[in-house]
N, C-alpha and C positions, 0 to 999 in steps of 0.2 A: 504494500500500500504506500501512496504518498505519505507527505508529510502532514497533510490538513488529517486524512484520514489517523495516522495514531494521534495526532494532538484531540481528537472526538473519541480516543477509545476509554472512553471516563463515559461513568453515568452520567446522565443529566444531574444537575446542582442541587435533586431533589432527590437524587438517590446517590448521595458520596457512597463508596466503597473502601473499609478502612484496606491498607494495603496488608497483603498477604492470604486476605479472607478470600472464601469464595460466595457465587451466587446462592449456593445450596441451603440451603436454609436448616438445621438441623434440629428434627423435631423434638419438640418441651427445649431447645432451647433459646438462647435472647436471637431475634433478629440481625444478621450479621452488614445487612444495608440499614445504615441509616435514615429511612426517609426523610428528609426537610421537606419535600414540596409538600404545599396544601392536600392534604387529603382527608378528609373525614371520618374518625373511627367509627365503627357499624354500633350500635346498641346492643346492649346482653339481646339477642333472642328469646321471647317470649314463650314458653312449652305450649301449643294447643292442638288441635284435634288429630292435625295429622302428623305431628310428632313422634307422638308413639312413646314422647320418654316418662313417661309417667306412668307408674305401676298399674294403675287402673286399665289404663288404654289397652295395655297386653291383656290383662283377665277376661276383657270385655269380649274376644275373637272369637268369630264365626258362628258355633252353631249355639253358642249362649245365648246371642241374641231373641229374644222370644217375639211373636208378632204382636204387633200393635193392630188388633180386630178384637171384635168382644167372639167370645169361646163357647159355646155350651156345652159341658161336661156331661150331659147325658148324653148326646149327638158323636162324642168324637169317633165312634166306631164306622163313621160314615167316611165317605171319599175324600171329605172335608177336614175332617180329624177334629171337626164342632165346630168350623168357623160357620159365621153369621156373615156372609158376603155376597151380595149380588155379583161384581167383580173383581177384576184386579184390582181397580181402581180405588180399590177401600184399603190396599194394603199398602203400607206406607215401605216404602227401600232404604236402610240402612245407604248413610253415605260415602261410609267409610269401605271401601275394598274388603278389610280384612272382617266388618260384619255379615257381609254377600258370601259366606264360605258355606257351605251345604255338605253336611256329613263327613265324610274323612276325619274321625273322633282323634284316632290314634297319629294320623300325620298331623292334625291342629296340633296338636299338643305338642309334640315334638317341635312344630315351628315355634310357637310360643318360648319354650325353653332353648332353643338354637336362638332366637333374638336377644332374648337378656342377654345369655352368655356369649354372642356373636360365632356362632359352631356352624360348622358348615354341614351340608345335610342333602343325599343322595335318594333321588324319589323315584323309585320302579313302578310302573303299573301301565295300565291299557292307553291307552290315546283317550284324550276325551275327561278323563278322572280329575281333573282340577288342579296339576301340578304348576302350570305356569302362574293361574290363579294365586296357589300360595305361594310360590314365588313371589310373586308381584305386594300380596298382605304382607309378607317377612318385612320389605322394601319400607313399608308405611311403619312398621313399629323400633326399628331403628333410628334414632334422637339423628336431626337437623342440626342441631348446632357443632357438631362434629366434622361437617363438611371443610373440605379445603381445594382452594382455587391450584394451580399449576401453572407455574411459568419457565418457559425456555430459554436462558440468555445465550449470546454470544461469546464463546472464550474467545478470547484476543491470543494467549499461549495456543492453543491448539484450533483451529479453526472444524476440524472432525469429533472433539469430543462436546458441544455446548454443554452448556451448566444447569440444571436445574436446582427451579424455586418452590416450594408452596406456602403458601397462605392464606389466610384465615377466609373464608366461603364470603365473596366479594366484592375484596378488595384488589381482585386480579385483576377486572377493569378498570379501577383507579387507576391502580400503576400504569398498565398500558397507556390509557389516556394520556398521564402525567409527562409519559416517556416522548409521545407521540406532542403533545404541545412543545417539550424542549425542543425538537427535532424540528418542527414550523420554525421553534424561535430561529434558529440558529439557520435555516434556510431559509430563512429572512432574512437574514443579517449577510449571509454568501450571498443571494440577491441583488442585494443592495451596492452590497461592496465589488460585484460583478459591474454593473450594470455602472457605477460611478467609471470604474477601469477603462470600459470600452466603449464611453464616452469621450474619456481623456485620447485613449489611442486613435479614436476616428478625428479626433478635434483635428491631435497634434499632425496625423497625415494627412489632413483636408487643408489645414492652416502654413502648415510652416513645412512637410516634407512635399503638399502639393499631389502626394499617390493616394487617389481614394481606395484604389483596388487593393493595395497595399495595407489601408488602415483595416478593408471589409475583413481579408483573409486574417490579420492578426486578434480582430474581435472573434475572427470565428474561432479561432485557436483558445482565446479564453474565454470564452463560453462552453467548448467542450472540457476544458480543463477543469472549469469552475461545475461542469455538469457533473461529470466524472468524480472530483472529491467528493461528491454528499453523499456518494452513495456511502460510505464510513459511517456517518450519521444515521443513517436509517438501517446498520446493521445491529444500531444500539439499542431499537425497539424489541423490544423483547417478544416472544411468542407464545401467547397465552392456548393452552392444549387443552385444559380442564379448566370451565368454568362455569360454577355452581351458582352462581348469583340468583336466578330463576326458580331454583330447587327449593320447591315447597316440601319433600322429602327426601330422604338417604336417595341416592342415585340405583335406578334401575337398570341394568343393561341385557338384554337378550342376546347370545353370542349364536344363538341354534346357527349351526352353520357355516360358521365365519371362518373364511381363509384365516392364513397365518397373519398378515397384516390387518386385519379388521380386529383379529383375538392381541396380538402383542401391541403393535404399534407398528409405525413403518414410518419412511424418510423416503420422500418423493425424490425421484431421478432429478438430474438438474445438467439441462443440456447445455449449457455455457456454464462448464465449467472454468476458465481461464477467461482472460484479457479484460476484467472488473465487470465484466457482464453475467458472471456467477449470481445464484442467488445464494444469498449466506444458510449455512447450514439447518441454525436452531428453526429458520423460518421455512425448512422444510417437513421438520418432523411431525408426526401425524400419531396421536394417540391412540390405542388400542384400546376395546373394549375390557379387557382387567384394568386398563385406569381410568377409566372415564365413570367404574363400578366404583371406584375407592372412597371407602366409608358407609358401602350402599351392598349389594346384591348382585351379583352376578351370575345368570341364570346359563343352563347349557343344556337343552336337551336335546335327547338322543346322541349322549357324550360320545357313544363310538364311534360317529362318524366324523370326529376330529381325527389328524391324521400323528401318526406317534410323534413326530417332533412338537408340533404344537403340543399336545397333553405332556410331552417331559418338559418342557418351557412352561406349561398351567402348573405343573408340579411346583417347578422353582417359584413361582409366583407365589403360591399360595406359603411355602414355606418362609422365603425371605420377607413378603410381604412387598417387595418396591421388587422391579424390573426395568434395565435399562430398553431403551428403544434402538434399533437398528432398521437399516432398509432389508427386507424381507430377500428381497432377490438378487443372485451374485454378480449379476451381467448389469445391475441398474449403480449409481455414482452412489446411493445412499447407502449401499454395506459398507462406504469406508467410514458411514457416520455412526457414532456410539455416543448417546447420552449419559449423563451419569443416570444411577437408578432411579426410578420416577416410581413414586408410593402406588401403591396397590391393594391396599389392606382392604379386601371384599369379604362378604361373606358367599360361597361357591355352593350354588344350586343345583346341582346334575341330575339331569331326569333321564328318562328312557324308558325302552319296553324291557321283556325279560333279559331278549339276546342284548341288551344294552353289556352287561354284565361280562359276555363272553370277550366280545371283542375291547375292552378295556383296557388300560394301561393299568397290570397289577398294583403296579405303585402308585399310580393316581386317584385308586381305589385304596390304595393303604393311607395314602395324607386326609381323604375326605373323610374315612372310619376310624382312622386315630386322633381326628379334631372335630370330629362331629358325631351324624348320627345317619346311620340309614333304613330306608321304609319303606314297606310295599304298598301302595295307592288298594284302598277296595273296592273293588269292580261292580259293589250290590250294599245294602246295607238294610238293617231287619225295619218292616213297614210297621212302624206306630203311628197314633196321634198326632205325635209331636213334627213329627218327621214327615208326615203330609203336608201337615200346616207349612214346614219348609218347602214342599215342594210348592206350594200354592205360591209362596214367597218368590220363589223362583223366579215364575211365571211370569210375576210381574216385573221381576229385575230385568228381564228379558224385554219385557214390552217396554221399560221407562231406556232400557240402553241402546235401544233400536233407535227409538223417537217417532217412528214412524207405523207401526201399528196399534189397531187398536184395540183397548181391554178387553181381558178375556171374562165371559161369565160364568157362572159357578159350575154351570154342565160341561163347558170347555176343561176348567180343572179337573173336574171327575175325570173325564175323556183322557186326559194327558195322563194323569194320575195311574190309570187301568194300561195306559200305552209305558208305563215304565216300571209296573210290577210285570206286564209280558215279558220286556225287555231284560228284566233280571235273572231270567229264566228259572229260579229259584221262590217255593212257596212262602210267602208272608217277608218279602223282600223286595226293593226298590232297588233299579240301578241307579250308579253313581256315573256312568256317562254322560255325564250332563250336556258336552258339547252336540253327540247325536241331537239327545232332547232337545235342545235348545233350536237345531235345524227344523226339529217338527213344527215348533210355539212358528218359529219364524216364517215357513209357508201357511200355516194354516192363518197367520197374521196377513200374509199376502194376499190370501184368497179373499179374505174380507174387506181389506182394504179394494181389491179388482172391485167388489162388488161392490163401493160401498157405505157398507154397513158399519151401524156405529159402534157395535161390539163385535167379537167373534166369537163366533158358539159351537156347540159341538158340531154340527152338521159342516162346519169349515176346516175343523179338524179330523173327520174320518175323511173329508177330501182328503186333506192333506198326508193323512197316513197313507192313499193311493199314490197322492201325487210324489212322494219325499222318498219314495223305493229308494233302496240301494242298486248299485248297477248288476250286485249277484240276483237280485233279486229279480229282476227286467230281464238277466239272463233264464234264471231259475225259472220265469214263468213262458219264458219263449221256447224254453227243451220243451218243459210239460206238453204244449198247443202242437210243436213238429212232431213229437211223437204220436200225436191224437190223429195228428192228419197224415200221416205216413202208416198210422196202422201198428205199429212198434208197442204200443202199451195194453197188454191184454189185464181186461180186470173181471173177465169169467171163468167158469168154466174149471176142468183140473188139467193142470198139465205135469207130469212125470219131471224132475231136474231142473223146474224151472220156480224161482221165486220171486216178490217184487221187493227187492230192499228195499233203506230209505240210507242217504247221507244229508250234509248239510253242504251248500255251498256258502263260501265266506263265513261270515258270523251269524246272518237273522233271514237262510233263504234254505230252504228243503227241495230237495228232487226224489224222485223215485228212482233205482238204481235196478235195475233186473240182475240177476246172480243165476247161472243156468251151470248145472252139471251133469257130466258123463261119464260110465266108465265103460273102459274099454280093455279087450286085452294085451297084456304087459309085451315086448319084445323080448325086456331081459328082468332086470328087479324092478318091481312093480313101484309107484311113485305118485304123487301128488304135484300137478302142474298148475298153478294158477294165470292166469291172463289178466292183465287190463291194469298196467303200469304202476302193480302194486308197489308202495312204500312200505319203509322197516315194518314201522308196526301193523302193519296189514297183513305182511310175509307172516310175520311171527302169529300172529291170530287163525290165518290157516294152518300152520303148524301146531298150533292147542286144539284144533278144529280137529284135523285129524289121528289126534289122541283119541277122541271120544268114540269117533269111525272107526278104528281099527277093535276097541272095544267091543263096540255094539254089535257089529256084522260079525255071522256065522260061517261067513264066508272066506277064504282064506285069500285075503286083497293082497299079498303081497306078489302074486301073478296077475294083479290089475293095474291098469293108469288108471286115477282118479283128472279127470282134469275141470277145471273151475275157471267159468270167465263172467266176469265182470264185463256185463254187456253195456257198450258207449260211453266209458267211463270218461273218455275226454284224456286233452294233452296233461292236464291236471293227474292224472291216474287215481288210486284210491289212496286215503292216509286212515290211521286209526283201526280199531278194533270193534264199532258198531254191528260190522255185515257178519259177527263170529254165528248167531244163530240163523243167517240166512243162508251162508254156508252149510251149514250143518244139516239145516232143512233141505238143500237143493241133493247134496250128496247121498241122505241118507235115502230121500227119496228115489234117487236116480241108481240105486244100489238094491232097489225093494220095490222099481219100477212101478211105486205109489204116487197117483196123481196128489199135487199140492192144488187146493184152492188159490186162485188167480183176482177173485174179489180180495184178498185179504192181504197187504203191508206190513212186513216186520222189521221190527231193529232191536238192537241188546249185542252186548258182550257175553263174553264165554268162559268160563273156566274150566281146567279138563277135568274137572269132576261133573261138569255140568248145568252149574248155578248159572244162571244168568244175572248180569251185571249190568250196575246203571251204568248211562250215558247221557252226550249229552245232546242241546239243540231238538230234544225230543217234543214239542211244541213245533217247530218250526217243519219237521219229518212229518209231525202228524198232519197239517196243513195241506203239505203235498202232495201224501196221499189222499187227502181228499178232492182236492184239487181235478187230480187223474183220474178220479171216479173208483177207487178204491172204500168198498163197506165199510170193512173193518180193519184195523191196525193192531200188531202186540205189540207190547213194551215192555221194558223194564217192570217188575212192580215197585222198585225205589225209585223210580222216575217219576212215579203215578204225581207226589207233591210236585213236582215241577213243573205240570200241563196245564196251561193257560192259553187256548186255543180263542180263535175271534169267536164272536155269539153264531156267525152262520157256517160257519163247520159243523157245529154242537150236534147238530142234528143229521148233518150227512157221513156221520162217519162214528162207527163204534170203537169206543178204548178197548184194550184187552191185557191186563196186567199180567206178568206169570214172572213165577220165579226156579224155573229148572228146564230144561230143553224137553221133559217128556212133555208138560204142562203145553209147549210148540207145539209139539208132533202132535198131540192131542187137537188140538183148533186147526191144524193147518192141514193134515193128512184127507182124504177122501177114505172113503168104506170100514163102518164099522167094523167088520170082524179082522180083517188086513191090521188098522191102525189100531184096533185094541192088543194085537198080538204081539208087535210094533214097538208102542207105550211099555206095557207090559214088561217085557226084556232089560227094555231100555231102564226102566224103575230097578228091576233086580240086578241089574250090572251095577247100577252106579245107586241104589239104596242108602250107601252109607251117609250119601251125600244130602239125599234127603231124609234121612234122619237127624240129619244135623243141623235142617234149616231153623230150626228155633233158637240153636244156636246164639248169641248175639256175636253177631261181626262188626270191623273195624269199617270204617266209609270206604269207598271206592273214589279214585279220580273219576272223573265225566273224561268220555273217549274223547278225539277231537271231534269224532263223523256224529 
């Protein structure tokens, strides 16, 4: 640099620099810049509502909140849970984020205690469960006046490493300001004293040398000379990265997704590097969302999809607490830049689904569960009183957050209400998918609105339960119609090896699965071939299948092929263990050339003694077989609590509970004297097992079919 340029490498007169110190400010202790110029100290901060720092505010979270509606206690077994409300419109919405929380008992709490104590806290569960939500509550009960601005100066010694500052939550725009009026002053003052110069130069070669050409070019010479030194001057503005000024609460940041320069920081390329047409370092550096969270929240879900360098970088963050900034990429001029450490003290929210877990960085899982806490999201939650009334509460948080639809009436809640005890697929239980739910409130709000009308009622919400399908579901009912019209779905009649199973597609859509076997004679050792792009646990489910087979039959199968196909199962193939009794049915029939009933749909798991086991989506299975024109359906009998089928199934289609495969062959075989001989065997082969059904067993997982 010239000479103008170090004679400006001084703060403005409003920020001396004692010599030797640096910009860094080092926290709890005294500020190492002097301020002189004018600046106004900020006021103590007043604690209020959205603070959070007052003990109250944390106790107060989520599902404490009670509704403000009058109740009546003999009523709450209704859909209402006893409220007295024509509408949403009567119920009033908590305004605080962290009172809008709905169920999640055991993760509230956990946020609650992760905020006093600032811990950081790892959230597993479905999509949809509320985890960004609490995230977002955590964010509001972390104290405000804790906040701190961030600034980036200029070293003068190293032009690659700039200096970092922080200070007190906004007072970063002071200083800028303060820094950027000396910088006016003083190119005012080069201005001036420019502009006097080549004056004098055009005078004295207009006057007394007589060359004007001569006076223009040497004005032009100092003008760029005098252009060129200030830029010294405005390397002195500092570069403010973090600032909180605006922050009505601790700092929230969402990282879902963030490259490596979005998550750390990064230092923009700078393509004039040389000949003073550089841009100075500190004024390129670019904050990362770990510091722009500092003092606040920092959320990340679906953490495995960070790539391992970024998560060993989140690691050191979260351990040192401050992270310096660099340019991200090796081919750009910012890798030669390095800041000092720039604070970072977040507290680290990591969400995700199960497999979040696998792909993990062990150790970024070992810093978040040795400083915090981690939880599985509840995918359902038990259906009380209370816990209606929140869902009513919901409803309306939904319709005041939109703005734009309108109140829901009391049948509309019933309606939702009914739409998320199906959806939990579990008896006397409410899902906690709130996000699905909340897609329902929102079309059936639409539809009223198309029309409208001044509330929405139920008749705008069973639209909308049509209209809001899933796209399994639009597929799930498009197989059902091509099968109907291509002739492929028989639902009379017996046919020999042939069964109608049932699977699930996606999470909330049923198909009917036909399962057809054959046996034939072996070439060498006889075997069990399955078809239709079975998965592990499906493989291994025909494999318990044909435990029971080799059992049963009189016949010596090991000079047979058994073969099993899974008729159009799709590029999907089969997963799970539901088809173990359709199996079972298809084979033993096809081995005892007994017609199966072609009106009747089965599903259940297997075990090689023969029990039949729950599963799951059994609601969603029974649907489709009715759909297809299927009578009657078996199930599980532990299933049986879980069937919450819509009102006009009810009547086209009979349940049929069983708890042992004879209890199958019993309902599904054709001709008495054949299937009692059949039953019969089959009972005394495998007796001990129904002897033991009174037994009391442990639960079973639900399959995934």
């Amino acid at each position: 640099m010239n000479d103008d340029t170090n004679t400006d490498e001084r703060p403005p007169d409003g920020a001396e620099r004692v010599d030797g110190d640096s910009p860094r400010d080092e926290r709890g202790g005294a500020d190492e810049w002097e301020d002189d110029v004018s600046v106004p100290s900020d006021p103590e901060p007043e604690p209020d509502a959205g603070d959070g720092a007052d003990e109250g505010s944390i106790e107060d979270l989520g599902s404490d909140v009670q509704i403000d509606a009058e109740i009546d206690e003999d009523a709450e077994d209704g859909l209402l849970g006893g409220l007295q409300i024509d509408s949403t419109a009567e119920i009033q919405v908590p305004d605080r984020l962290v009172d809008q929380v709905i169920g999640q008992e055991h993760a509230r709490d956990v946020v609650m205690k992760a905020a006093k104590q600032r811990r950081h806290v790892m959230m597993i569960g479905s999509p949809g469960t509320g985890k960004s939500m609490l995230a977002k509550a955590m964010s509001e009960l972390l104290p405000k006046e804790e906040l701190q601005d961030v600034l980036v100066y200029h070293n003068p010694d190293d032009g690659n490493e700039p200096k970092v500052r922080t200070v007190p939550s906004g007072k970063g725009d002071q200083i800028v300001e303060a820094h950027k009026e000396e910088a006016r002053k003083r190119n005012q003052m080069r201005s001036f004293l420019m502009w006097i110069i080549i004056a004098i130069v055009l005078g004295y070669s207009l006057i007394i040398a007589g060359n004007i050409l001569l006076g223009i070019l040497a004005a032009g010479i100092i003008y760029l000379a005098f252009r060129y030194g200030s830029r010294g001057s405005d390397a002195m503005i500092p570069n403010l990265i973090v600032n909180t000024a605006d922050q009505q609460t601790a700092p929230f940041e969402d990282a879902t997704g963030a490259h490596a320069g979005a998550l750390l920081g990064d230092v923009r390329h700078d393509p004039f590097q040389s000949g003073g047409m550089e841009t100075p370092s500190h004024d390129r550096v670019e904050p990362g969302a770990i510091h722009k969270a500092n003092k606040g929240v920092l959320f990340v879900d679906e953490i495995n999809t960070l790539d391992v360098r970024s998560q060993q970088h989140l690691m050191t963050a979260i351990q040192e607490g401050e992270f310096g900034i660099t340019g991200q990429s090796e081919r750009s001029s910012g890798a030669m830049v390095q800041t000092e450490p720039v604070p970072c003290d977040f507290v680290m929210i990591a969400a995700g689904n199960l497999d979040a877990m696998e792909n993990m960085h062990p150790a970024l899982r070992s810093r978040i569960k040795g400083y915090g806490y981690e939880v599985y999201m509840d995918d359902t939650i038990e259906d009380t009183p209370d816990m209606r009334r929140k869902y009513a509460r919901f409803i309306a948080q939904e319709v005041e957050k939109d703005g734009r639809l309108p109140h829901f009436t009391d049948d509309a809640i019933e309606e939702v209400i009914l739409e998320a005890r199906r959806r939990a697929g579990r008896k006397g239980h409410l899902t906690l998918e709130l996000r699905n739910l909340g897609g329902l409130v929102r079309v059936a709000g639409d539809i009223a609105r198309a029309e409208d009308a001044e509330y929405t009622t139920r008749d705008h919400v069973l639209q909308a339960k049509g209209r809001s399908r899933s796209i399994e579901q639009q597929l799930a009912d498009d197989f059902i119609q091509r099968r109907k019209d291509y002739e492929l779905q028989v639902s009379e009649g017996y046919v020999p090896g042939r069964v109608n199973g049932l699977a699930v597609m996606g999470e909330d859509s049923g198909i009917v699965l036909p399962v057809m076997a054959e046996v034939t004679p072996s070439q060498g050792p006889g075997e069990v071939i399955a078809t239709g792009q079975l998965k592990e646990m499906a493989q291994e489910a025909v494999s318990n299948v044909s435990a029971i087979i080799k059992k049963f039959s009189d016949e010596d199968i090991t000079q047979k092929d058994i073969h099993i196909q899974f008729v159009q199962a799709g590029e999907g193939g089969v997963d799970g263990d539901s088809a173990s009794i359709t199996v079972a049915t298809a084979v033993i029939s096809a081995l005892e050339d007994v017609g199966v009933d072609q009106s009747l749909a089965m599903t259940g798991s297997l075990s090689v003694r023969g029990d039949v086991l729950p599963v799951g989506g059994v609601t969603h299975k029974i649907e489709a077989a009715a759909k297809t024109g299927c009578d009657r359906v078996i199930i599980p009998e532990a299933n049986m609590q879980d069937v919450m089928i819509e009102d006009e199934y009810e009547e086209m289609i009979e349940i049929i509970p069983v708890s042992h495969i004879s209890e199958v062959l019993d309902v599904a075989l054709e001709g008495e004297a054949e299937k009692d001989s059949l039953v019969n065997r089959l009972k005394t082969i495998t007796g001990s097992a129904l002897e033991n059904q009174s037994v009391q067993q442990g639960p079973s997982s639900p399959s995934p079919q």
